[in-house]
N, C-alpha and C positions, 0 to 999 in steps of 0.2 A: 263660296260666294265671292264673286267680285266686285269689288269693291272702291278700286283703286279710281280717281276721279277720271281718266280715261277712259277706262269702261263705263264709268258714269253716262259722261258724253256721249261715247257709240253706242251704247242701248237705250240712251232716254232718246235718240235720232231714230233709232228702229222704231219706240211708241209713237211717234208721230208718222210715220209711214203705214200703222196698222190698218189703216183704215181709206187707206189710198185707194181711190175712184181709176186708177188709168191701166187699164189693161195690158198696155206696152212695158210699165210698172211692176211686171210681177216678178216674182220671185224665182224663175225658173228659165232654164235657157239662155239667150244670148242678152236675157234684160237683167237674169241675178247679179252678175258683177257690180248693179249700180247701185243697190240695195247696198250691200255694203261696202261698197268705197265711199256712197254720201255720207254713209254713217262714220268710216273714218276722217272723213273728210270735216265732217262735222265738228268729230274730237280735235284735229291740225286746225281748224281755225279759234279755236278756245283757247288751245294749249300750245300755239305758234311755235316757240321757244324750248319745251319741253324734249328731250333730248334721245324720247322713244320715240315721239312721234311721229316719224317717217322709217319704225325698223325695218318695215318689206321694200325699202326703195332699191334695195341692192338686186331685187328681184327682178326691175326691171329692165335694165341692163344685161340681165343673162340666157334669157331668152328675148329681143325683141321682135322677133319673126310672128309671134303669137299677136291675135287680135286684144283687142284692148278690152272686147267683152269674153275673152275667153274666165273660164271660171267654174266650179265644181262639176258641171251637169252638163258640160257640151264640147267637150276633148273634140279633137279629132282621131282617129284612131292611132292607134300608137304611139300615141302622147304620153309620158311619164306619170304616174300620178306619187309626187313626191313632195315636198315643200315651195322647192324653186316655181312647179305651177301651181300648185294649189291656191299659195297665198297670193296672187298677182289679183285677185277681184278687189282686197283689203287693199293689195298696193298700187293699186289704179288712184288710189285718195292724191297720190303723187301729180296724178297728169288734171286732175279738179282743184287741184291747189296752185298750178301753174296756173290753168283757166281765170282763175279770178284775184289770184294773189299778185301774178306776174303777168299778165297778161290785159289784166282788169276788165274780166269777163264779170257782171253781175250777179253775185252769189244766189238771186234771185234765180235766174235759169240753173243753178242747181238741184233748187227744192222743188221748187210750181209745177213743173210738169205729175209730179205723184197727186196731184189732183183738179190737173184739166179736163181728166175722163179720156185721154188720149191712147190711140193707140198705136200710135208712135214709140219706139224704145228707146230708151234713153241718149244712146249714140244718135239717132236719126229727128229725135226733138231740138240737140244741139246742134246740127247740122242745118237746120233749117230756124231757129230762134238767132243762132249767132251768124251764120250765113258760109257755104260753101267755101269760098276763096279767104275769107278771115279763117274758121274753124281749122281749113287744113296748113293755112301759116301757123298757126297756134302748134298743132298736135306739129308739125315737122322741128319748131324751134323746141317744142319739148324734148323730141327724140335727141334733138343734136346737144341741148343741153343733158340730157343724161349722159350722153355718150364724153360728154366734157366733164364729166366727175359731178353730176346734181350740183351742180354750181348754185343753186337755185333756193340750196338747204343752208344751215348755220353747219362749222367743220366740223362741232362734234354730232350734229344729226347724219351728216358722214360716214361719218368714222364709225359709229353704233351700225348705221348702214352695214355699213362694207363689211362689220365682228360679225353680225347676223349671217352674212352669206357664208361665212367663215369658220365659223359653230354650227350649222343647221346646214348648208346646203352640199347634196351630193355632188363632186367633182364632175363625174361624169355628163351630169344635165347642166355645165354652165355652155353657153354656145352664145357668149357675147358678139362673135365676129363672123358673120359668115367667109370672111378670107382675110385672112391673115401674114403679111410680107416684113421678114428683116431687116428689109433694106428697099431704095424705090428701083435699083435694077432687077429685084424678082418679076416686076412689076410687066408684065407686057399683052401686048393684044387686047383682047378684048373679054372683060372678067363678067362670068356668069354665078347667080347664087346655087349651092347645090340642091336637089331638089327636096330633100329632107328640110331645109330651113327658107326656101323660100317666104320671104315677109306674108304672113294673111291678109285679111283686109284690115285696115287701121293698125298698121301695124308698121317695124321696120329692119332692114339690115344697115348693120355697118361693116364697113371694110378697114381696115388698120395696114397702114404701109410706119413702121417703127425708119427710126435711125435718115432722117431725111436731110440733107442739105441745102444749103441755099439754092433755090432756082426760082423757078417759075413752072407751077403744076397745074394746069388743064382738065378738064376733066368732062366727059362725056357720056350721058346717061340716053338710053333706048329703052321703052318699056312694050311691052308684049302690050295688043290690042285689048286684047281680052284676059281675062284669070282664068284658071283651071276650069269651071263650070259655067263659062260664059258670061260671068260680070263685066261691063264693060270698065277700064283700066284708066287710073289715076296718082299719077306721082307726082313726091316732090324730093328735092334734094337740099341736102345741107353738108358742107364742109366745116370741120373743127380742125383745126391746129395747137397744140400743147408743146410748149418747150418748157424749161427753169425759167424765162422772163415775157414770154408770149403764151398768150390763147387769143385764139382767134377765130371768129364763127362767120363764115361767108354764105351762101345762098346759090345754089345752081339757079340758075333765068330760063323757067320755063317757055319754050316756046309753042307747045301745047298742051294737050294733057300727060302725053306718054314721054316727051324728048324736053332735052335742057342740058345746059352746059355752062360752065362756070369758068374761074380762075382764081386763084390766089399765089400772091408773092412770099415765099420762107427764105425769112431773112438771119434765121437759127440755126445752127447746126445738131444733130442731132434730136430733131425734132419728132414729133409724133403726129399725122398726118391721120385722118378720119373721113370717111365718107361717109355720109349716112342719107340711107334712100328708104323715102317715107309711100307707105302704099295708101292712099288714102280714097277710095272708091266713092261712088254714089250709088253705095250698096253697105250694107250694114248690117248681117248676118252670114251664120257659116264660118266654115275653115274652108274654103278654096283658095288658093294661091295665085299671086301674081307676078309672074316671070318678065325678067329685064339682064341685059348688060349695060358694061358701064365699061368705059374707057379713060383711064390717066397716063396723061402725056408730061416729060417734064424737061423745058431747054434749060440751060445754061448749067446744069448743075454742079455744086461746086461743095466742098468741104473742107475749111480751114484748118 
């Protein structure tokens, strides 16, 4: 029996769901994940501090190509079934804790929807309560705050993080970056994700250019019309920088749905350089994929 007051929490959260009126609500397919990340989510807002509370965050991080409702019963096909995905529905409580912790989205549109009688899914209820152009700044600065180390947790809900993926997670399934550069002169043309990790929908890649120096880096995102099965196409971008005495989180400037382009100044040497491009549709089921390149350019470059 469990017993421990966290699981108190996460299944006295499940009794109050038993009896939920909303179809979009159920337990199965692209809506399970919500059932229980609210119910985590539930336990992180009791137990804030607690220093289990967020073990599956390292989870998300290591695939973020996956949708945000991926979860037991709706893989795509040849999808692992290992810990690193399994647990991501549990660890989705992560991106409902930014929603209202960090974001101060109303912990009220977390729960209300399991008895509007709606049939709406939980992704496409928030979508339309908190509103398109909010909803997807949200979910992008989430991405890019993971990608910046869950800045967003206390260091040792971190660090317990990071043991989790560390102990428990197969090597083979981490796929944190879809491109990966040791330096920013690997760096050239015009960078495509491969088509195994292309971002789903609500979902994202990040690119890592390591070891950067001071300049001035550019950056250039295109996005495909459409995804894989004819969803029509929605992005957004976010830039992280990491050194010993900077982090630094910038914004690509949309100038539609598909294109944007940004900039930031590295004034560190040796820096850690991130891109991260957020697929975020007006489409909210499925694994179909959404194809883009992206271009980083960088003048002056210089290293002390």
């Amino acid at each position: 029996v469990h017993t421990s007051e966290s699981n108190l929490y996460h299944e006295g959260f499940h009794i109050f769901q038993y009896k939920a009126n909303s179809t979009g609500f159920a337990y199965k397919g692209d809506s399970q994940w919500y059932v229980e990340a609210s119910a985590q989510w539930y336990m992180c807002q009791n137990q804030p501090q607690e220093i289990n509370a967020f073990v599956e965050a390292g989870a998300m991080g290591a695939n973020p190509h996956l949708s945000l409702w991926h979860s037991f019963s709706n893989q795509a096909e040849g999808d692992p079934i290992d810990w690193l995905y399994q647990v991501r529905q549990y660890g989705m409580h992560t991106y409902l804790y930014y929603l209202t912790n960090v974001a101060k989205v109303s912990p009220d549109l977390i729960t209300n929807g399991f008895y509007l009688g709606t049939d709406l899914s939980p992704q496409e209820y928030h979508y339309r309560q908190i509103g398109a152009d909010r909803l997807r700044k949200y979910f992008a600065d989430w991405a890019a705050h993971n990608t910046g180390g869950l800045d967003y947790l206390t260091p040792e809900q971190i660090a317990r993080a990071e043991l989790e993926v560390k102990n428990v997670a197969d090597p083979n399934n981490l796929h944190p970056y879809v491109r990966s550069y040791d330096n920013p002169k690997q760096v050239k043309c015009w960078i495509y994700p491969s088509e195994a990790f292309k971002p789903r929908g609500w979902a994202y890649n990040v690119i890592r250019v390591q070891n950067c120096g001071s300049g001035t880096y550019r950056f250039k995102l295109k996005g495909d019309l459409v995804g894989s099965e004819g969803a029509v196409s929605h992005f957004e971008g976010r830039i992280v920088v990491i050194s010993e005495t900077q982090k630094l989180y910038a914004k690509i400037n949309m100038v539609d749905a598909i294109s944007g382009q940004g900039v930031v100044r590295v004034t560190n040497n040796f820096s850690e350089l991130f891109l991260v491009v957020a697929s975020v549709p007006e489409h909210f089921s499925g694994t179909q994929t959404y194809g883009y390149q992206v271009k980083i350019e960088i003048d002056s470059l210089t290293y002390q």
